[in-house]
C-alpha positions in Angstrom: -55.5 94.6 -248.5 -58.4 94.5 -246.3 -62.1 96.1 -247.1 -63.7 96.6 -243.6 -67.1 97.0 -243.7 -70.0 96.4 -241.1 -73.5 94.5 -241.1 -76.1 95.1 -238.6 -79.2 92.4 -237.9 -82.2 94.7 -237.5 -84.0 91.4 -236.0 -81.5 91.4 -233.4 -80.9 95.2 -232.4 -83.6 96.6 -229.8 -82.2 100.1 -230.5 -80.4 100.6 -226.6 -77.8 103.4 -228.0 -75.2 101.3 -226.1 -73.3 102.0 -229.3 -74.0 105.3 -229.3 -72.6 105.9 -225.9 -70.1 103.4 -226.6 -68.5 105.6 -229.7 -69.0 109.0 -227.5 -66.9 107.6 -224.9 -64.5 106.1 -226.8 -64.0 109.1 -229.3 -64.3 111.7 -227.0 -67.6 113.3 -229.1 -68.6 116.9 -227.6 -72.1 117.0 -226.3 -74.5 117.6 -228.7 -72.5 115.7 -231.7 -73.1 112.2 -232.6 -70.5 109.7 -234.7 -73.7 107.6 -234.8 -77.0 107.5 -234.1 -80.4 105.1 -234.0 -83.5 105.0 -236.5 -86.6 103.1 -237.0 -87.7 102.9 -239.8 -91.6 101.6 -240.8 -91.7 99.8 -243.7 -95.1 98.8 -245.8 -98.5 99.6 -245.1 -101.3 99.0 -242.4 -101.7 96.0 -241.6 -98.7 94.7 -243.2 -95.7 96.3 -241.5 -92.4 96.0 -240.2 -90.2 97.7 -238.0 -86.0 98.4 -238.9 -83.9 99.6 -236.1 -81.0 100.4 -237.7 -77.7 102.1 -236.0 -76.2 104.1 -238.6 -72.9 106.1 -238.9 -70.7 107.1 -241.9 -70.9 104.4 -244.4 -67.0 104.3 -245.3 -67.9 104.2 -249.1 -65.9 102.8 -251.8 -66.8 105.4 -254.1 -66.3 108.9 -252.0 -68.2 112.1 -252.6 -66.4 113.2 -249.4 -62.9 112.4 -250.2 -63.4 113.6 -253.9 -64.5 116.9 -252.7 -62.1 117.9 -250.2 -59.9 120.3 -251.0 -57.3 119.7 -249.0 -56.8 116.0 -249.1 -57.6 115.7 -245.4 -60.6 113.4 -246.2 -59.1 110.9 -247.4 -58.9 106.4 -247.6 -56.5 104.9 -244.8 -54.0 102.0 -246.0 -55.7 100.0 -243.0 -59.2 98.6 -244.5 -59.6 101.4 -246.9 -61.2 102.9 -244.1 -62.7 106.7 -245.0 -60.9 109.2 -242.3 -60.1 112.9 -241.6 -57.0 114.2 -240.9 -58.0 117.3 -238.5 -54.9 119.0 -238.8 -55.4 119.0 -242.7 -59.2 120.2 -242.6 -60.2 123.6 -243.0 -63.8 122.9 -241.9 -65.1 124.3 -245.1 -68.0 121.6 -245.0 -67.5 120.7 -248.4 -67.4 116.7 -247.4 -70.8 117.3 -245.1 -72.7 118.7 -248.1 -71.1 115.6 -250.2 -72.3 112.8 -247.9 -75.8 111.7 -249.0 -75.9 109.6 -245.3 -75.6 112.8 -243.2 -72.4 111.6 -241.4 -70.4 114.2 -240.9 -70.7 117.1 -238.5 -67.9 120.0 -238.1 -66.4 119.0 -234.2 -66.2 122.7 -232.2 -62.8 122.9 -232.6 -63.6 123.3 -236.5 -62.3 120.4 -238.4 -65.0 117.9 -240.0 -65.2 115.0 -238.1 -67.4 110.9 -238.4 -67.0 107.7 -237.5 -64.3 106.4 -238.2 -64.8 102.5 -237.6 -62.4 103.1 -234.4 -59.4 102.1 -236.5 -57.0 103.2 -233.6 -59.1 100.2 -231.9 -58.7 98.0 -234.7 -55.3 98.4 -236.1 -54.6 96.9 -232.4 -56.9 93.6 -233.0 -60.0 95.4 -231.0 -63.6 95.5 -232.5 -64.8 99.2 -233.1 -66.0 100.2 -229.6 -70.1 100.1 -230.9 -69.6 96.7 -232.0 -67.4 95.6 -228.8 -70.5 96.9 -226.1 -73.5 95.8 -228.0 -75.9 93.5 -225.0 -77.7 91.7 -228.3 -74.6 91.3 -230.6 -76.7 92.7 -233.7 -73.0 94.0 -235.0 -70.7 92.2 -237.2 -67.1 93.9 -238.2 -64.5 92.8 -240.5 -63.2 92.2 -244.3 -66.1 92.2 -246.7 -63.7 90.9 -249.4 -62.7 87.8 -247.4 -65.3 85.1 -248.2 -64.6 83.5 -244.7 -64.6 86.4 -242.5 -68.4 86.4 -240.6 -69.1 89.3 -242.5 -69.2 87.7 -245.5 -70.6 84.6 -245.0 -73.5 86.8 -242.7 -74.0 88.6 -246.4 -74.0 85.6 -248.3 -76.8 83.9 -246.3 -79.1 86.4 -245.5 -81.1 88.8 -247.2 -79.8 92.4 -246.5 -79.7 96.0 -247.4 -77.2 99.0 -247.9 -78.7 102.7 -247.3 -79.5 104.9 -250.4 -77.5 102.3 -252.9 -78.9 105.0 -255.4 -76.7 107.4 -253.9 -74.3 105.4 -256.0 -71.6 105.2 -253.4 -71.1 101.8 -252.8 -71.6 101.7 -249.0 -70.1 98.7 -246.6 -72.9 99.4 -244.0 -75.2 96.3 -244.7 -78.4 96.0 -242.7 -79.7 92.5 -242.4 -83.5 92.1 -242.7 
């Protein structure tokens, strides 16, 4: 079974928010709400700096804080890539996963169900790239099985130095961020 995961080139992305847009339209996400989102982030000290733009989203975890804690099983791993989804008609939208998620992913939708990214799985269960990836002008986004050692994710990982977010968080992310 597939392990989707995601890596981002920080030398590559200029930080646009065509991906941002990208996943509004695509998902349908009420004004106001965000699936993902853009951050720079300033590493070192003066003069010795550099700059990460990173687009960041849910990290689709292999060890779950969100899906432990959910009481009603609607957060939960799809067969598909082990992908991290909610089932809105399960969810009670008792924010129970939002408080879990160290990344900040999660946001209750106005109709009152907890809702994230969800690697646009309806996209990709058809053979389509997640709509952020599929729109983005500098092609800083790589999708696809991080335990196949030939898939571009992989062999991107393998060759380059990179980073997850918060791997203290212990939560095993599959959002790497090439540096």
């Amino acid at each position: 079974m597939a392990r989707f995961g995601m890596v981002i080139d920080t030398k590559k992305c200029v930080g646009c928010m065509d991906c941002v847009v990208a996943c509004k339209t695509e998902n349908n996400v009420p004004e106001g709400y965000n699936r993902d989102w853009i951050v720079t982030v300033t590493n070192g000290k003066f003069p010795d700096t550099t700059l990460e733009i990173q687009s960041q989203r849910c990290n689709h975890c292999d060890n779950t804080p969100c899906v432990s804690c959910c009481p009603t099983g609607a957060s939960h791993i799809h067969d598909v890539g082990n992908v991290v989804l909610v089932d809105h008609e399960m969810c009670i939208g008792c924010k129970a996963c939002v408080a879990a998620c160290p990344y900040d992913a999660r946001f209750i939708h106005p109709d009152g169900y907890a809702d994230k990214c969800t690697f646009c799985i309806h996209r990709v269960e058809k053979g389509e790239l997640p709509a952020c990836v599929s729109v983005c002008p500098t092609h800083c986004m790589y999708f696809g099985d991080l335990d196949d050692p030939n898939s571009e994710v992989s062999k991107l990982l393998a060759s380059r130095k990179n980073h997850p977010l918060m791997p203290e968080a212990g939560t095993s992310p599959r959002i790497f961020y090439l540096i």
